[in-house]
C-alpha positions in Angstrom: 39.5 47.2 111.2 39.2 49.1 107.9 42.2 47.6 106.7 41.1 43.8 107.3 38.3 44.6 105.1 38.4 43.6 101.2 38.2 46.1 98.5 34.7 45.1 97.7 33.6 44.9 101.7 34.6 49.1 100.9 32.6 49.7 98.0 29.3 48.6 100.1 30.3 50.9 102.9 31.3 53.8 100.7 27.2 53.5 99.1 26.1 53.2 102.7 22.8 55.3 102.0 23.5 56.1 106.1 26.6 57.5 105.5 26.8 61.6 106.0 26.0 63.1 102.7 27.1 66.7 101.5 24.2 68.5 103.3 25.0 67.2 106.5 28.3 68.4 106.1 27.3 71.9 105.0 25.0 71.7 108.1 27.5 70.6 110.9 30.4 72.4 109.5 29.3 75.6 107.9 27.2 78.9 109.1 26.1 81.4 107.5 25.4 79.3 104.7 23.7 80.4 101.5 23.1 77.8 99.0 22.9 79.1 95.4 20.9 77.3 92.8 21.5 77.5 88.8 24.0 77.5 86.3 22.7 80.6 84.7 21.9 78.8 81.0 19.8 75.7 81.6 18.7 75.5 84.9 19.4 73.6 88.7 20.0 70.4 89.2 19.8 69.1 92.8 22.6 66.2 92.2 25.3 69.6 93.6 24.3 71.8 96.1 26.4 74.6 97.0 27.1 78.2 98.2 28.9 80.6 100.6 29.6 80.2 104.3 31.9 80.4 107.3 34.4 77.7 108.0 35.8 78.2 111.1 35.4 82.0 110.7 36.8 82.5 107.6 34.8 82.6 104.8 34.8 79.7 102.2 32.8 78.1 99.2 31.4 74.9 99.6 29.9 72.3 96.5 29.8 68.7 96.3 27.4 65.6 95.2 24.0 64.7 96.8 22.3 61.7 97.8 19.2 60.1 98.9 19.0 58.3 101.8 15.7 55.9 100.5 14.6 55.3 96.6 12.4 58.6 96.0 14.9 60.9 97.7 17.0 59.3 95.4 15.2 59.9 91.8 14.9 63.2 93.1 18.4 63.6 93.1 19.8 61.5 90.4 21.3 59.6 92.6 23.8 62.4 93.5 25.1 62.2 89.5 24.8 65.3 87.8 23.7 66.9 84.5 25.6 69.1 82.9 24.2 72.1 84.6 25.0 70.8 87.9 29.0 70.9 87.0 28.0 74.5 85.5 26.5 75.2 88.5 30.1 74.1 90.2 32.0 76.1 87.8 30.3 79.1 88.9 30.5 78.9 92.4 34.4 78.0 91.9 34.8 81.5 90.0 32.6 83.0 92.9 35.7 81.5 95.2 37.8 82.7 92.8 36.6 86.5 92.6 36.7 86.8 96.7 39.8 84.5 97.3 37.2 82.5 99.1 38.9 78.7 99.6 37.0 76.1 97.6 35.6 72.9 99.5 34.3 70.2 97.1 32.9 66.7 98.8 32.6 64.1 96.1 29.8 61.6 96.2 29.0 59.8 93.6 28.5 56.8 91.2 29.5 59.1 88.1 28.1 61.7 85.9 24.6 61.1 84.8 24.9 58.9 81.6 21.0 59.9 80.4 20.5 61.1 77.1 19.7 64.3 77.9 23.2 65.0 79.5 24.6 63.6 76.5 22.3 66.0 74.3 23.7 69.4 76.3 27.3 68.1 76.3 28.4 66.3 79.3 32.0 65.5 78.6 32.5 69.4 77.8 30.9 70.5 81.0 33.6 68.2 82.8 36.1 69.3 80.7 35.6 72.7 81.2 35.5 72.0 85.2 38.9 70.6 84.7 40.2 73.8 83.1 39.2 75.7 85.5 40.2 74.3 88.7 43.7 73.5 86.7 44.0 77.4 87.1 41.6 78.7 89.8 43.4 81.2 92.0 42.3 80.3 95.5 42.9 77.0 97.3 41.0 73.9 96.4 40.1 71.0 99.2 38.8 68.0 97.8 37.3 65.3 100.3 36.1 62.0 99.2 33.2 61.2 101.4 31.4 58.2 99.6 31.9 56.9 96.0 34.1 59.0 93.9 33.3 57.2 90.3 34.7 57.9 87.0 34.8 62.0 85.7 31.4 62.6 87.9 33.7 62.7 90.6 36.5 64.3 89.0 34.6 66.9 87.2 34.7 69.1 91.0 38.1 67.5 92.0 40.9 68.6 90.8 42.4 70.5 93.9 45.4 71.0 95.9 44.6 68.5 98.1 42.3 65.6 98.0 41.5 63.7 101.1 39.4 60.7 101.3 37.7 59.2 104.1 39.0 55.7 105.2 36.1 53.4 103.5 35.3 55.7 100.7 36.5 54.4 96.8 37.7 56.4 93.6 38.1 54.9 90.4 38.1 55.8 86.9 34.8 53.0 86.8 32.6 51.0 89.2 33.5 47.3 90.3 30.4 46.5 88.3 31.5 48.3 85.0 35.2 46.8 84.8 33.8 43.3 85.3 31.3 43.6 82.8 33.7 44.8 80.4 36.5 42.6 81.2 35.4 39.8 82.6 31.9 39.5 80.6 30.4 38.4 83.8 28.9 40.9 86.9 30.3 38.4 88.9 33.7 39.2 88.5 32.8 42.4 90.4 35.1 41.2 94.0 37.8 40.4 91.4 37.6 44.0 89.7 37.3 45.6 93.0 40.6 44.1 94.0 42.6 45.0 90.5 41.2 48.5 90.4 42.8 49.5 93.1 40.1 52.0 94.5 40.6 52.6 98.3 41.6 55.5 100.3 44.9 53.4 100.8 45.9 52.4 97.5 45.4 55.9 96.2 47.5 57.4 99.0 50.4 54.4 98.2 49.9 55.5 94.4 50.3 59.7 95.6 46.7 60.0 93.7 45.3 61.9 97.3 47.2 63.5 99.9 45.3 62.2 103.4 43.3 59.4 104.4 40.8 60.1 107.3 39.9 57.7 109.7 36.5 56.4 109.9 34.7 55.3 113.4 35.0 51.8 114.1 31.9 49.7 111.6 32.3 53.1 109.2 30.9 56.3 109.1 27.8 55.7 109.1 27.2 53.8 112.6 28.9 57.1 113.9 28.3 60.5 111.4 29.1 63.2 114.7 32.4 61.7 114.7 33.1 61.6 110.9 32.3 64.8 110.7 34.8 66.2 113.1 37.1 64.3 111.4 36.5 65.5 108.1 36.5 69.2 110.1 40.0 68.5 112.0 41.5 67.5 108.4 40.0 70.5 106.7 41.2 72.9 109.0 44.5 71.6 109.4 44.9 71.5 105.5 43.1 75.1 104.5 45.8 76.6 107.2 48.4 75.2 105.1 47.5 76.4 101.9 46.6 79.5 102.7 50.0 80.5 103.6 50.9 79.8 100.2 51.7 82.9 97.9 48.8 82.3 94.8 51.8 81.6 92.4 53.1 79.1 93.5 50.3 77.2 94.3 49.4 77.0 91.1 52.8 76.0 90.4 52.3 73.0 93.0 48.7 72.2 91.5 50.2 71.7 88.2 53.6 69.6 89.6 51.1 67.7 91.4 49.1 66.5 88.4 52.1 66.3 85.9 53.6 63.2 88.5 50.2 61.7 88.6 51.2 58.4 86.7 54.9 58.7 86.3 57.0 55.9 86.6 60.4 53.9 86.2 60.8 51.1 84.4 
């Protein structure tokens, strides 16, 4: 079915407010979780939650965007797009994975970073940035899975990993449907037209070798069935943190970095 639909038909389920969101993956999937709040300079900021936990036994840190399921849950959280303390935040709990060879698990959800002025004001692009150079480097594993919307450096400022999954009707693009149209087209109704040329879903991307694995959604998407999903998104996570933890520390890092240098390579 997913494949009948358009690329726009996959941007409305990907913002399903229904869909599972990051807590209810850190609920079905992880115990002994403890979630750790602040970045240790400004403050929290409830667009990333995260901590420590079991996976399956083994111990693993776990971060990713959250969102509201109604309007006030929503301002509340931003609308799952962080501040710059809420990639801090990430940062930190990537070096706690780091310091125990804990695997990192990041679940990207969101529209993009937040564009306020105050995020502007404490340096948004560096926080990214500095996300970036650390997961370029981090010496444990990295899992990435797409669950919703993974917009613009918001979503890449937790996902640069050795593998990034994406659920079948989720979307990642360097800018929303919206966005493009209003900046090529001039008009928001061009936003079917930019869906289509942006090349956003979970099967473009894997054509294109941008993610490694696209996980099937229940029949209507993920949000008519979330049990399933989830045990899914556990059956690919599982299957992949085997993998990659059998791989020696240097040379994962070698992989990481041949991964991203091939990332837009091509012959004329």
């Amino acid at each position: 079915m997913a494949e009948s639909l358009s690329p726009w038909h996959k941007v409305l389920l990907a913002r399903e407010p229904n869909r599972p969101h990051t807590k209810d993956y850190i609920e079905s999937l992880i115990t002994d979780f403890i979630e750790l709040h602040g970045d240790r300079s400004f403050g929290d900021d409830p667009a990333i939650i995260g901590g420590l936990g079991k996976f399956n036994g083994f111990p693993v840190v776990i971060l990713g965007h959250q969102k509201g399921r109604d309007t006030k849950e929503n301002i509340k959280l931003n609308f799952g797009m962080a501040h710059p303390e809420g990639y801090q935040k990430a940062r930190r709990l990537m070096r706690l994975g780091e310091k125990f060879r804990f695997p990192v698990i990041t679940l990207v959800d969101t529209p993009g970073a937040h564009p306020g002025v105050e995020a502007e004001e404490r340096n948004q692009a560096a926080a990214i940035a500095q996300n970036l150079l650390v997961m370029s480097t981090l010496r444990t594993p990295i899992i990435t899975v797409v669950i919703g919307e993974g917009g613009s450096g918001g979503a890449l400022g937790i996902a640069l990993a050795d593998r990034i999954l994406m659920l079948e009707n989720s979307i990642y693009s360097v800018i929303s449907p919206e966005g493009c149209a209003a900046i090529l087209w001039k008009r928001q109704e061009a936003k079917e037209e930019a869906a289509q040329a942006l090349k956003l879903t979970a099967s473009d991307l894997l054509e294109f070798k941008i993610i490694d694995e696209v996980i099937p959604e229940p029949s209507g998407g993920a949000h008519l069935d979330p049990k399933t999903t989830i045990e899914k998104v556990k059956e690919a996570l599982q299957i992949n943190l085997e993998q990659l933890r059998k791989i020696p520390i240097e040379q994962l890092l070698n992989r990481r970095y041949e991964k991203y240098c091939r990332i837009g390579l091509f012959l004329e």
